[in-house]
Structures are given as C-alpha cells and as structure tokens.
ROLOLO-319405 format. One record per residue (C-alpha): residue number from 1; residue in one letter; chain; y, x, z. Coordinates in steps of 0.25 Angstrom, whole numbers. Example, Ala and Ser with C-alpha at 12.3 -4.5 7.8 and 13.67 -1.06 7.14 Angstrom:
BEGIN
<1; "A"; "A"; <-18; 49; 31>>
<2; "S"; "A"; <-4; 55; 29>>
// end
This chain:
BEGIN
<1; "X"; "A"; <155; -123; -118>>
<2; "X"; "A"; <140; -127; -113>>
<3; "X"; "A"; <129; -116; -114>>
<4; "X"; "A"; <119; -126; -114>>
<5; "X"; "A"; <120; -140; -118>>
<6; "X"; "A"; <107; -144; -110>>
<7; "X"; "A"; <111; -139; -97>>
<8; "X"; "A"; <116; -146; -84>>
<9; "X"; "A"; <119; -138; -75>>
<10; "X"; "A"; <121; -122; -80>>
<11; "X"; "A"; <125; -122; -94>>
<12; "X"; "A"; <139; -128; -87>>
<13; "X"; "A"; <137; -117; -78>>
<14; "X"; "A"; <137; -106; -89>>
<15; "X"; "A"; <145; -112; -100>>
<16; "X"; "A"; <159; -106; -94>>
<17; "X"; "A"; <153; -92; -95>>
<18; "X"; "A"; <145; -95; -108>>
<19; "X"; "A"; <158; -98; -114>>
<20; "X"; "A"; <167; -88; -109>>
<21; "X"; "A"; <158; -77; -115>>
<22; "X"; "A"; <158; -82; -128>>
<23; "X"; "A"; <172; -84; -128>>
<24; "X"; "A"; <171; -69; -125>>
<25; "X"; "A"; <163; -66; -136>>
<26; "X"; "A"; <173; -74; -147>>
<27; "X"; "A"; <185; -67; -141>>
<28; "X"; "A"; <178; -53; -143>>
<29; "X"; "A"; <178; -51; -128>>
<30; "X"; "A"; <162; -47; -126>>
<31; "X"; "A"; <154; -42; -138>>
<32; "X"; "A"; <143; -53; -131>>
<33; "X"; "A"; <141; -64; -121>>
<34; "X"; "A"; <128; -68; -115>>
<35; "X"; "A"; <124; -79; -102>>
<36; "X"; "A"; <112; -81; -97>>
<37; "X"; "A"; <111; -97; -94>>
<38; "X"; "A"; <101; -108; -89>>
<39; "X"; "A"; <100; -121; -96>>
<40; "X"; "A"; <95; -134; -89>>
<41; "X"; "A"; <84; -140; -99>>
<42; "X"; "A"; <79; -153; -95>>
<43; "X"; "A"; <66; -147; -89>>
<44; "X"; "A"; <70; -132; -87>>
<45; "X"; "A"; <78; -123; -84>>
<46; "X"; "A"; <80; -112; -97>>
<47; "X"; "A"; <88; -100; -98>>
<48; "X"; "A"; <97; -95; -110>>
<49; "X"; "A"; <104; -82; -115>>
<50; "X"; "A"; <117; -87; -120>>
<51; "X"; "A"; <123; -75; -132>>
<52; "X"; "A"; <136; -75; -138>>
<53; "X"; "A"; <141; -63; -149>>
<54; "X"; "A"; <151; -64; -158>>
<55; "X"; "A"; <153; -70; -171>>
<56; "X"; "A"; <161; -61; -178>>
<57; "X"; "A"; <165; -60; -195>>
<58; "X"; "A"; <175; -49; -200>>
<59; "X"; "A"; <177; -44; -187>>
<60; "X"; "A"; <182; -58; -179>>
<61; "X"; "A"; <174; -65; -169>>
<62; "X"; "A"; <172; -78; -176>>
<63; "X"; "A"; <163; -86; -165>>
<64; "X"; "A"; <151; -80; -157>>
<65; "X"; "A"; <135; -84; -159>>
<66; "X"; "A"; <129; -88; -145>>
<67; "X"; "A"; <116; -89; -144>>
<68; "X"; "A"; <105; -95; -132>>
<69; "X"; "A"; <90; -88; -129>>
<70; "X"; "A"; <82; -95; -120>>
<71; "X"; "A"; <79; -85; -108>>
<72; "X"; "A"; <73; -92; -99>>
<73; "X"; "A"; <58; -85; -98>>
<74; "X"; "A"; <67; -72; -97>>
<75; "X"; "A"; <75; -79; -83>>
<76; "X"; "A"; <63; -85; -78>>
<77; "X"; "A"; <54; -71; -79>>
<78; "X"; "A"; <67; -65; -71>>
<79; "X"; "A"; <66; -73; -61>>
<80; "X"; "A"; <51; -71; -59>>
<81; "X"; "A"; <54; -57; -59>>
<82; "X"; "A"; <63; -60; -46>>
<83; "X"; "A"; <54; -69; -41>>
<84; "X"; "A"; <41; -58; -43>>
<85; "X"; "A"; <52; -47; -36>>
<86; "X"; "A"; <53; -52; -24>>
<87; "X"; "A"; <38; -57; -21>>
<88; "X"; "A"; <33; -42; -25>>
<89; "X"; "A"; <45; -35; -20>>
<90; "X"; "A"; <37; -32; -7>>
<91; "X"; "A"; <24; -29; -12>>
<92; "X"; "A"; <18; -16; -9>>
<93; "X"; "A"; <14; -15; -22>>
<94; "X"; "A"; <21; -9; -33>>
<95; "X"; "A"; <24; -19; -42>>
<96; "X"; "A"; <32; -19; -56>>
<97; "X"; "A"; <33; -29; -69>>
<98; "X"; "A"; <33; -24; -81>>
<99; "X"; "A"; <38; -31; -94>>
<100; "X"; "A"; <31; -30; -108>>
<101; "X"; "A"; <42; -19; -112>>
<102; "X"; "A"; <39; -10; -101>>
<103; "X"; "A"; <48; -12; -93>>
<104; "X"; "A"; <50; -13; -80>>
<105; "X"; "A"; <56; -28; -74>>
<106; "X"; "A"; <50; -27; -57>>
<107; "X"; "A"; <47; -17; -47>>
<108; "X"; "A"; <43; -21; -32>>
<109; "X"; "A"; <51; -12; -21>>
<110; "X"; "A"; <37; -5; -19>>
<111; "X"; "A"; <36; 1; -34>>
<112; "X"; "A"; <52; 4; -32>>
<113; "X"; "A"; <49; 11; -19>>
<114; "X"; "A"; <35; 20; -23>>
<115; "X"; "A"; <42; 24; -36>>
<116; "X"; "A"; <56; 27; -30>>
<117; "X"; "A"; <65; 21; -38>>
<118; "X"; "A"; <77; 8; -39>>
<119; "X"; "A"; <73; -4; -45>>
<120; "X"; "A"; <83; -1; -56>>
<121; "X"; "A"; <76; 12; -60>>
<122; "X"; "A"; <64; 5; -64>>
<123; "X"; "A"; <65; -9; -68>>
<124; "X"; "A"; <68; -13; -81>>
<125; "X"; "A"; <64; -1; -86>>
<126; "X"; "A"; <53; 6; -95>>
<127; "X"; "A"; <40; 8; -87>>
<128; "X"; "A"; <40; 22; -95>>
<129; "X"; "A"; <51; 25; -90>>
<130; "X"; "A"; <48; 23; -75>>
<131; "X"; "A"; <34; 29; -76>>
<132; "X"; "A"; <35; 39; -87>>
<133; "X"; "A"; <33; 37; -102>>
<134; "X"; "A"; <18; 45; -101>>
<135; "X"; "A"; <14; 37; -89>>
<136; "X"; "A"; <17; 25; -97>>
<137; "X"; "A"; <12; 28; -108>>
<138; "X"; "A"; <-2; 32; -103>>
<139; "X"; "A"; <-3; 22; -90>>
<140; "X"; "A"; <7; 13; -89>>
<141; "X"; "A"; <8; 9; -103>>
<142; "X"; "A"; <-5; 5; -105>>
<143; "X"; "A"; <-8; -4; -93>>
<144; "X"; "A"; <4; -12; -95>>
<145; "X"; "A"; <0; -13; -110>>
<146; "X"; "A"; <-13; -20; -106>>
<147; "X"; "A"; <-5; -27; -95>>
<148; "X"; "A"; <4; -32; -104>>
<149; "X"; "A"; <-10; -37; -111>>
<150; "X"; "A"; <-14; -45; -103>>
<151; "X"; "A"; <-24; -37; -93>>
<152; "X"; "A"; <-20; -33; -78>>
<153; "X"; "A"; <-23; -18; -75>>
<154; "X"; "A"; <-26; -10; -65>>
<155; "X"; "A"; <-30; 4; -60>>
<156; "X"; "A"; <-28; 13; -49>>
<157; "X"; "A"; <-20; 27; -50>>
<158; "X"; "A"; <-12; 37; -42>>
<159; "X"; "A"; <2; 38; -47>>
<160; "X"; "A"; <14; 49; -39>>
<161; "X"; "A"; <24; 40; -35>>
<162; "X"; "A"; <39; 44; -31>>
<163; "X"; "A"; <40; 40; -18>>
<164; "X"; "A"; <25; 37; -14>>
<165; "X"; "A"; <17; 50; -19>>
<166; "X"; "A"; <4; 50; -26>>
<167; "X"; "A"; <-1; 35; -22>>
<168; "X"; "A"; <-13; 26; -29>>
<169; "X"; "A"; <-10; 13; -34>>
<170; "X"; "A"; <-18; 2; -38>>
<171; "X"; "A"; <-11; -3; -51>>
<172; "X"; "A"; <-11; -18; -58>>
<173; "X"; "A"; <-5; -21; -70>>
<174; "X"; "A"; <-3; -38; -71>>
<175; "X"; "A"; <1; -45; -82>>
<176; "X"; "A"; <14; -50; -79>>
<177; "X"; "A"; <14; -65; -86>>
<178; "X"; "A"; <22; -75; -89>>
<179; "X"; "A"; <21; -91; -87>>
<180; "X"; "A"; <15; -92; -100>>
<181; "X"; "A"; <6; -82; -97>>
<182; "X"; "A"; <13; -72; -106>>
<183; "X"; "A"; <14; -58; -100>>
<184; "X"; "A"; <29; -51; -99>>
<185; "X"; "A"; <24; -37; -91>>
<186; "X"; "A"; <15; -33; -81>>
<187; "X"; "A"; <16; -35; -66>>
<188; "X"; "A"; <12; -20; -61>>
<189; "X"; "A"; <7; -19; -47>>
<190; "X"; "A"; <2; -5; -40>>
<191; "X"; "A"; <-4; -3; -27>>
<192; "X"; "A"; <-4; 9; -18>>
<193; "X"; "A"; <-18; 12; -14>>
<194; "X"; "A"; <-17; 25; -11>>
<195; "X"; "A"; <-23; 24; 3>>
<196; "X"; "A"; <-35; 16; -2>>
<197; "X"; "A"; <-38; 28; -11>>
<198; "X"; "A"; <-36; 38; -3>>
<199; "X"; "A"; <-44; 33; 7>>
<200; "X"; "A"; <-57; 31; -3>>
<201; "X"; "A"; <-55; 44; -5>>
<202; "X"; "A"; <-55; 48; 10>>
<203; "X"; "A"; <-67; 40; 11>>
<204; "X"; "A"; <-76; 49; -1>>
<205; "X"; "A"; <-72; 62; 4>>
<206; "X"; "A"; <-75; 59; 18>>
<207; "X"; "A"; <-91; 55; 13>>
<208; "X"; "A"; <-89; 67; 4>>
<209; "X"; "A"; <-85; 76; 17>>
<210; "X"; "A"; <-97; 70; 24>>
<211; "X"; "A"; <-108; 70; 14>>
<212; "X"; "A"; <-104; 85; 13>>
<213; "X"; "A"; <-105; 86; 31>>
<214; "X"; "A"; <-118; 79; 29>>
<215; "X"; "A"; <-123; 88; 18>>
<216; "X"; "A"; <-119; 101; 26>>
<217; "X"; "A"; <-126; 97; 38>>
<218; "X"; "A"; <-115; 103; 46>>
<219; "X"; "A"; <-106; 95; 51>>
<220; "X"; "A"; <-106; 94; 68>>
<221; "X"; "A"; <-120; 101; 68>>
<222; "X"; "A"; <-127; 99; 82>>
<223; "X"; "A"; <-141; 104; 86>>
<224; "X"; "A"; <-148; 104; 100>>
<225; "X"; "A"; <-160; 114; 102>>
<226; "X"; "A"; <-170; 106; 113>>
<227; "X"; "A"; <-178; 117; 113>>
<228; "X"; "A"; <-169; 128; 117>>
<229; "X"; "A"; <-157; 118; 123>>
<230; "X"; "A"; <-147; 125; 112>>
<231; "X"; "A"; <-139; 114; 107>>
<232; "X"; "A"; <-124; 117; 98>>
<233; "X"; "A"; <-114; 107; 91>>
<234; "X"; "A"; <-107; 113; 78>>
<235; "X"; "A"; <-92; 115; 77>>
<236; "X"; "A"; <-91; 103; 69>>
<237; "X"; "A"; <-97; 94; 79>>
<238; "X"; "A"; <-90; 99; 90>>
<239; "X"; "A"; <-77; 97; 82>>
<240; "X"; "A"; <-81; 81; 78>>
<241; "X"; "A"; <-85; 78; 94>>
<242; "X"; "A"; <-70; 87; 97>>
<243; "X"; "A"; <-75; 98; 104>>
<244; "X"; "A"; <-70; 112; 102>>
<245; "X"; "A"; <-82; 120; 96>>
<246; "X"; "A"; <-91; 128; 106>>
<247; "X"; "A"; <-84; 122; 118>>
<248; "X"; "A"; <-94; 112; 121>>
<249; "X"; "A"; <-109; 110; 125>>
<250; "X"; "A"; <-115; 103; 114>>
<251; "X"; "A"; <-122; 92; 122>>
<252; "X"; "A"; <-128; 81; 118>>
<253; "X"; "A"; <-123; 71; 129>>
<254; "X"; "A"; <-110; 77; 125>>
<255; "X"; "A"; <-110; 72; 111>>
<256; "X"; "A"; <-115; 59; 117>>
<257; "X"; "A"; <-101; 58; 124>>
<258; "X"; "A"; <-95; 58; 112>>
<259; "X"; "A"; <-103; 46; 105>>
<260; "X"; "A"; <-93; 33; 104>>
<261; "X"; "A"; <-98; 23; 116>>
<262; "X"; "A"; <-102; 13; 105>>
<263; "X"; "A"; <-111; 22; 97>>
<264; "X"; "A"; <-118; 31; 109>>
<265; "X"; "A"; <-129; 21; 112>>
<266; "X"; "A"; <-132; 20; 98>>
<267; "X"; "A"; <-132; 32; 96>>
<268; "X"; "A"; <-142; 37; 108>>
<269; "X"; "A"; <-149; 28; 105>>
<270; "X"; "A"; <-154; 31; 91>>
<271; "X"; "A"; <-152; 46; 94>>
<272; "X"; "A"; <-163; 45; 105>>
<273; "X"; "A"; <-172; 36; 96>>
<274; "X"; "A"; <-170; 47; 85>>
<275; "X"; "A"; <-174; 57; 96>>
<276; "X"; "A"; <-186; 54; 99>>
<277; "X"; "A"; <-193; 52; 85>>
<278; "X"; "A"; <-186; 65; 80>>
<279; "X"; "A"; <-177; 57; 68>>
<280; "X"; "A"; <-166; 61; 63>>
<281; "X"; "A"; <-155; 53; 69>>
<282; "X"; "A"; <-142; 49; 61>>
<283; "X"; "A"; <-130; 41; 65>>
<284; "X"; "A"; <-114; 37; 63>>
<285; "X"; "A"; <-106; 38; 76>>
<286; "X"; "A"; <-95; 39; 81>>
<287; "X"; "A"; <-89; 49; 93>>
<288; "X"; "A"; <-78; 53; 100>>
<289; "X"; "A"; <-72; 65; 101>>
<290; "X"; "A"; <-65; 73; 113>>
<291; "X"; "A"; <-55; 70; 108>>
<292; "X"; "A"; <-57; 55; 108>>
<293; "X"; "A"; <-58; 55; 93>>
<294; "X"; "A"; <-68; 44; 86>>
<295; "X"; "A"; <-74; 50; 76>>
<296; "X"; "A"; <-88; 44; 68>>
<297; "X"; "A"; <-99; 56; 66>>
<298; "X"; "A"; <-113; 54; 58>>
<299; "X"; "A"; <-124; 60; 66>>
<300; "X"; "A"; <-137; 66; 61>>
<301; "X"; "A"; <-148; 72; 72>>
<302; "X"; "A"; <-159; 79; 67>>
<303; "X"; "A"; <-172; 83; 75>>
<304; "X"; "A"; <-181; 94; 75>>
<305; "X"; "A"; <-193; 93; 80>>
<306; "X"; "A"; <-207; 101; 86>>
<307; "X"; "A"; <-220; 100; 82>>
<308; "X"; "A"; <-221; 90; 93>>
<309; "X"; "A"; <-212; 81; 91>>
<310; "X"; "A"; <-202; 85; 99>>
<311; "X"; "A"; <-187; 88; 96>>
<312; "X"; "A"; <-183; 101; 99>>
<313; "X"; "A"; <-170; 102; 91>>
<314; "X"; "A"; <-158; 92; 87>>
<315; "X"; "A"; <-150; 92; 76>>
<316; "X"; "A"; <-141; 85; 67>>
<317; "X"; "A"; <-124; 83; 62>>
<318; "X"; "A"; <-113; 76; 65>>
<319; "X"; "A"; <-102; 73; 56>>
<320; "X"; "A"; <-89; 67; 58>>
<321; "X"; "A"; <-88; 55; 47>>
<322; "X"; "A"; <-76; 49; 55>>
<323; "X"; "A"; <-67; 49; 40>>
<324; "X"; "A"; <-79; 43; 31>>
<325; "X"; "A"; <-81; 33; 43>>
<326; "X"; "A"; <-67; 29; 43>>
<327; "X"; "A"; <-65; 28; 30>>
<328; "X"; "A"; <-78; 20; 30>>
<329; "X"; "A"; <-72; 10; 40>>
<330; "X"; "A"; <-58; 9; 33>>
<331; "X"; "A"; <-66; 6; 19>>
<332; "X"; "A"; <-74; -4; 27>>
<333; "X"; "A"; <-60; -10; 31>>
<334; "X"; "A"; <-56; -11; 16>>
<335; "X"; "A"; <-67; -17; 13>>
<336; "X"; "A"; <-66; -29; 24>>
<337; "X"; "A"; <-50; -30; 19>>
<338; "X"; "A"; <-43; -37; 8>>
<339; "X"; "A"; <-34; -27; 2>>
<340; "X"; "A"; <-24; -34; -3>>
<341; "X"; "A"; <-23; -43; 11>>
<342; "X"; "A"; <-28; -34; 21>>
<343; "X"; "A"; <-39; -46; 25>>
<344; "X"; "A"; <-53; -47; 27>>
<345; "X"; "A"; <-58; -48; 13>>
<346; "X"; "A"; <-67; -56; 8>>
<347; "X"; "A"; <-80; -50; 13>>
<348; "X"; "A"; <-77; -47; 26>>
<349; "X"; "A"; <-71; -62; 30>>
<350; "X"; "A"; <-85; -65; 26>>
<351; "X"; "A"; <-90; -56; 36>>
<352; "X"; "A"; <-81; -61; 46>>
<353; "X"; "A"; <-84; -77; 44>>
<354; "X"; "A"; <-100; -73; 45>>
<355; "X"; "A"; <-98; -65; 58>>
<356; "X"; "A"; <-89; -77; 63>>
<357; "X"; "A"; <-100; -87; 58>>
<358; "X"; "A"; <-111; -80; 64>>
<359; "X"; "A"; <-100; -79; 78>>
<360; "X"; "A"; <-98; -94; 76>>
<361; "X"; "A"; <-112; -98; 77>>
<362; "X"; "A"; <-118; -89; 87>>
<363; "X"; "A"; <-106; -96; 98>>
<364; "X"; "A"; <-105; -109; 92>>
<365; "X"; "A"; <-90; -106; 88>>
<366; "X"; "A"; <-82; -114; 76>>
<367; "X"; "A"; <-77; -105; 65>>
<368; "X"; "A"; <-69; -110; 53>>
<369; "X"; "A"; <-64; -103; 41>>
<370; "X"; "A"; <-51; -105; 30>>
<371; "X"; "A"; <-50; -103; 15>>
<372; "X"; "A"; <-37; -100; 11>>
<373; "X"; "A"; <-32; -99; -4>>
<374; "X"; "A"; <-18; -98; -11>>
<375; "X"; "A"; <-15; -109; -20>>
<376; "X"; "A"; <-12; -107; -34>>
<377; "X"; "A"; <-12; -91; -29>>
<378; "X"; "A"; <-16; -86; -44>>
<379; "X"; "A"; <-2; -91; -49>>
<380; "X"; "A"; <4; -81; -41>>
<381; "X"; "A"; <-5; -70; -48>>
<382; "X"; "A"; <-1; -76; -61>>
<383; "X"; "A"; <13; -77; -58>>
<384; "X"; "A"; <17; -67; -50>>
<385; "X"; "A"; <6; -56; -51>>
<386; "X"; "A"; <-4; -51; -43>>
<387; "X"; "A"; <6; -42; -35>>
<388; "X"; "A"; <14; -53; -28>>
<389; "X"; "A"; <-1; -61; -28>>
<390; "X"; "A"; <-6; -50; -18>>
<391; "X"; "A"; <7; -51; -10>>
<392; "X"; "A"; <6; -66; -7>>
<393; "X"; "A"; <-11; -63; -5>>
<394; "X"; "A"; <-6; -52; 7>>
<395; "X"; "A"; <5; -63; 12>>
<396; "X"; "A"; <-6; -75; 12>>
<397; "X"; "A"; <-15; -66; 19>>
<398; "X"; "A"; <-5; -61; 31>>
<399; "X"; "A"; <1; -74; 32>>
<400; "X"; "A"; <-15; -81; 37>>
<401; "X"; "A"; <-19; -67; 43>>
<402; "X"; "A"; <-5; -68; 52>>
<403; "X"; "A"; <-10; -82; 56>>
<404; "X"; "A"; <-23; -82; 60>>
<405; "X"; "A"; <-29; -80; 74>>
<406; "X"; "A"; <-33; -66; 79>>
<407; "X"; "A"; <-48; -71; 77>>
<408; "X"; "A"; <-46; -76; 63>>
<409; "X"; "A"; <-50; -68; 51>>
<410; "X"; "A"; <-41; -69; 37>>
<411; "X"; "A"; <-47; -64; 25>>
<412; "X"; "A"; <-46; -64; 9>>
<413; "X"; "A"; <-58; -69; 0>>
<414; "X"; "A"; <-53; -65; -13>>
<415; "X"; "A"; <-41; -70; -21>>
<416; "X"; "A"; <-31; -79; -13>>
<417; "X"; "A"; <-42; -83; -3>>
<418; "X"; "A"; <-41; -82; 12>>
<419; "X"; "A"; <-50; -85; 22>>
<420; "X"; "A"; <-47; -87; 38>>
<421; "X"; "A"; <-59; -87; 47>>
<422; "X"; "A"; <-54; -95; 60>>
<423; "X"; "A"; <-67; -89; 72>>
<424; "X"; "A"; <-69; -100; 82>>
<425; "X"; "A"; <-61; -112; 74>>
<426; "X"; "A"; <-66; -125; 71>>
<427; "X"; "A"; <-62; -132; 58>>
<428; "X"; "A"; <-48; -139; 64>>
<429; "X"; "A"; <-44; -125; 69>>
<430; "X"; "A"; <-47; -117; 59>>
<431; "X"; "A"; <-39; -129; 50>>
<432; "X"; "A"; <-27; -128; 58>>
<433; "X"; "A"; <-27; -112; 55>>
<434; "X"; "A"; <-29; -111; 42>>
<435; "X"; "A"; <-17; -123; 41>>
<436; "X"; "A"; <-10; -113; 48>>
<437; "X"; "A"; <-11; -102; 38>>
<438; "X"; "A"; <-8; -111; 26>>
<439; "X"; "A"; <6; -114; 33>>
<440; "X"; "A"; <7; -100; 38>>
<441; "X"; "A"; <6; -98; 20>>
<442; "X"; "A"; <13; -107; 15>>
<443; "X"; "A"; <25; -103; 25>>
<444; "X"; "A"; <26; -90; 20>>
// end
C-alpha cells in the first residue's frame, strides 16, 4: 500500500505503518488511525495528515474512509518556532509568541525564569489564564487585538513579578507574520528598565533637594568678620569638608587644603579677582574630605562692603551637589552610548572623528575611518522579529569592538550601521582592519 503515489523516497518509508493502521481500524482494533507524512513533489517537499475511521453499517465494520490534509504551512511554522527558540533562548529579554487564539506557543528562559514557572505551565495555554482574566481583559487583550491588526505597540509600566519583585519593563508587541505577509500571533518582547528609571528619578530628586538647599541659604554657611577677626563655619559645612563640628578653626588656608589640585588655581584665581572688585563670586568644585572622600560642592561668596569700598565681611554657602553631579555625569554617559550596543552612539563618534581630525592636522598624522553595514539585515526584523534583530545588533557590535586596537573607537550610527575610526592609519591600514572585522563576522 503506497501513501503517496508521487513520492520517491518516504511514502515507501511510511506505507508499512499507514497500512497497519488501517488494518487496525477494519479489524475494530483502534476507533482511529492518523500518520503524519512527507510527500516528495517535483519541486517541494509538502506535508499531509493521513485519517482513517471506520466504515461501519448495522453494526459491522464494512471498510474504512481515509482521508489526506495538506499540513505543510502548519510543519514549516513548527520548525520556525524551533529555529526562533533557540536564537532568542538567550536573550535578556522576555520574549513570548502569542497565536491569533490567545494562546501561548514560545517563551524564552528569561520570561520562564522572572515569572517562575516550567515551560509546560505556560505554553500552549490561554494568555488569561497565565495573566489573569481582568488583566487581560483590560491590558493584555486590547494590545494584542491591535497587534493582531497590523500595528506594533509599545509602552512602559511597572508590573510585580514572582521572582524578580516590583520591576519596569519596556514592553513591544510585533506582528508575528507569516511568508505571505499574513499575521498568525504576536511576537511580545519586555525589557527591564528598571535602573534606567530609577535612576531619572534619582536625578529629579537630587535637583529638587538642591533647589531646596539653595532656596534656604543654609547649607555649609561660612562667614569671616575682617573687622573684628571673628570667622565660624556651619555644622553642615564642617560635615561636607569631614570634620567633626566645633573642633576645628575655620580657616581659610584650611578650606584651601581641601580644594582638588586641579581646580585650586582656578579657583584662587577668580576668588581673588572677585576680591578685589567686591563681586559675588559663584562656582562648582570639587574637594576632599579628611577622609579622602571626592565630593563636588557649588560655592557662592558674598561681600559686604564699607562706605569706602572696602570689604569688611565674607559670606556665602556651600553645598554638597556630589548626587546631582554624578548623576549629571552618568546621564552624560547615556547620552554618548547606544543602548542596545553599549557603543559610542551616533553623535559622540562624530565627536570623536572631529577631535581626531583636528589631532591629525595639527601633527600631520594619517587617520582613516570604516562603514560597516549588515546586508540584507531587515529580513532578520521581518523574519524573525526585532527581538533576535537586537541580538544579532549586540553580537555584530562585540564581535568589531573585540577586534579593534586599543586606539580605535567603534560606534553605531543608527540602524545596522557601524562605523570604526582607525587614529594614525593610512588608507591600506586601515583596509586591512576593517577586512579583518568582516572575517572576524562572518566567522561567527
């Protein structure tokens, strides 16, 4: 008994097994018999579900009805699914595929780890019943209607996760589609951002708690009395230099001990200038403690002045801004850096090859710089998703950035654009470098 009559190869392969469960099915063994099986066509490979019931009148099995479906777009999307499994199996991301009945087919290790869970207890079944029927009804629902739709939607929320606590994630929901563009789910990605919020919100309280010292007036409060020689430091500012209150002699040579070496000249420099004309003198620096603590402090002096002219009393603040200016210098950071790559982004490589231009010029030295681009890189969006797109993004930016040299600056225009500035290489250098970064690529 063939199975196929157009097959080469696995029809022959199956026949035996096709025939013994129909024979089941006449004898009354099984109530049914089904075998799934490939058939060799001249130009494909297709797929069919072979069925085979019985054929029964006045309660005697006369023959059996076998029928043949053509599954072959149900095998090929099951082998995609493997396929997608294992490239976002390591992503940081959570990542899930949703199908158009709701119902869960993927889930990376990271969505299986932050919800606590076995991949059994949530694939291939009802997103409600994983995230609760009122969540989905309210939020999950909706999103993935619109998904489903057509459109890719994305917000950013807090949600308590089992193992992992209260955390923020950035949340995209992609159309998952099909070869002939036709969408079957929705490929849904989340990304903890958590420290990324937390640490905007560092950065607002901190200007709050020093727009509040500055409106006060009374944070490290010093004065110095040239008349009567009386000079005192406040509390506060004996605690930002590190001194114990009231033990000390406020001096001023003292305080300048405590100026970094970098910002001192600066700093008497303008404080003397301000001195001597009777202007109010205002400043960012930084100090160290006795402790040996760097700390940065924003300074404001004050003169008060006799009817001559001269200065018979000094008097400002000093607060410690040591949070906002750190947080000032980590945003400045991010703002340099490619999130998703952790390379110089697009503005700051600029930066760098008009510095290095500049460099170049002024000591006659040879500079060359290389674009690099992934081919054919929005089929992997299309294909695959933006999640595993990111992954191979942060692969192709390791993989140059492991191989440049130590002077050699790697960044990310925008997209699948790379760019590597070679300092001090001329054209067949910096050719041989760039070569060296396409194998280093397409070896991986």
């Amino acid at each position: 008994m063939e199975v196929c009559e157009s097959s080469k190869d696995a029809a022959f392969v199956e026949a035996p097994q096709a025939a013994a469960g129909i024979r089941a099915v006449l004898a009354g063994e099984i109530p049914e018999f089904s075998l799934e099986y490939p058939c060799h066509a001249p130009t494909e490979k297709r797929w069919f579900l072979m069925t085979a019931t019985p054929l029964v009148s006045h309660g005697i099995i006369d023959g059996a009805v076998v029928s043949h479906v053509q599954i072959t777009a149900r095998k090929l999307a099951e082998a995609a699914l493997i396929r997608y499994e294992r490239a976002i199996a390591s992503s940081s991301s959570l990542v899930s595929i949703i199908d158009l009945d709701f119902v869960y087919r993927l889930v990376n290790d990271s969505y299986l780890r932050v919800h606590g869970k076995r991949r059994d207890e949530i694939e291939g079944r009802e997103v409600a019943k994983i995230v609760g029927q009122d969540v989905f009804d309210r939020h999950v629902g909706p999103k993935l209607v619109r998904c489903f739709a057509g459109e890719t939607v994305e917000y950013e929320g807090w949600f308590d996760m089992n193992r992992a606590g209260r955390r923020c994630y950035a949340v995209k929901y992609y159309p998952y589609r099909e070869r002939d563009d036709s969408i079957s789910g929705a490929v849904v990605t989340a990304t903890d951002i958590t420290e990324a919020k937390q640490m905007q919100d560092e950065i607002a309280n901190s200007a709050r708690r020093l727009a509040e010292a500055q409106r006060l007036a009374k944070v490290g409060s010093f004065e110095k009395d040239y008349l009567h020689g009386k000079k005192s430091w406040s509390d506060e500012f004996c605690r930002i230099l590190g001194y114990v209150p009231n033990e000390i002699d406020p001096d001023f040579n003292l305080f300048m001990h405590h100026i970094h070496p970098e910002d001192e000249p600066d700093f008497r420099e303008n404080f003397e200038v301000a001195q001597a004309t009777g202007d109010e003198f205002t400043t960012e620096l930084r100090i160290r403690t006795v402790q040996g603590e760097e700390r940065h402090v924003s300074l404001i002096c004050g003169f008060d002045l006799q009817q001559d002219g001269s200065i018979f009393r000094l008097h400002g603040a000093m607060a410690d801004v040591t949070e906002r200016r750190l947080a000032e210098l980590r945003l400045e950071r991010l703002a340099n850096t490619d999130e998703l790559t952790g390379l110089p982004n697009r503005r700051h490589f600029l930066e760098c090859v008009r510095a290095e231009m500049i460099r170049s010029r002024r000591f006659g030295k040879s500079l060359c710089v290389a674009m690099i681009d992934i081919d054919d890189f929005k089929k992997v969006n299309d294909t695959h998703g933006h999640g595993v797109g990111d992954v191979a993004l942060r692969h192709v930016a390791r993989t140059i950035n492991g191989l440049r040299r130590a002077v050699d600056v790697v960044g990310r225009l925008g997209g699948e654009e790379f760019c590597v500035l070679f300092p001090e290489a001329g054209l067949e250098a910096g050719i041989a470098a760039a070569e060296r970064a396409r194998k280093g690529l397409a070896e991986t």
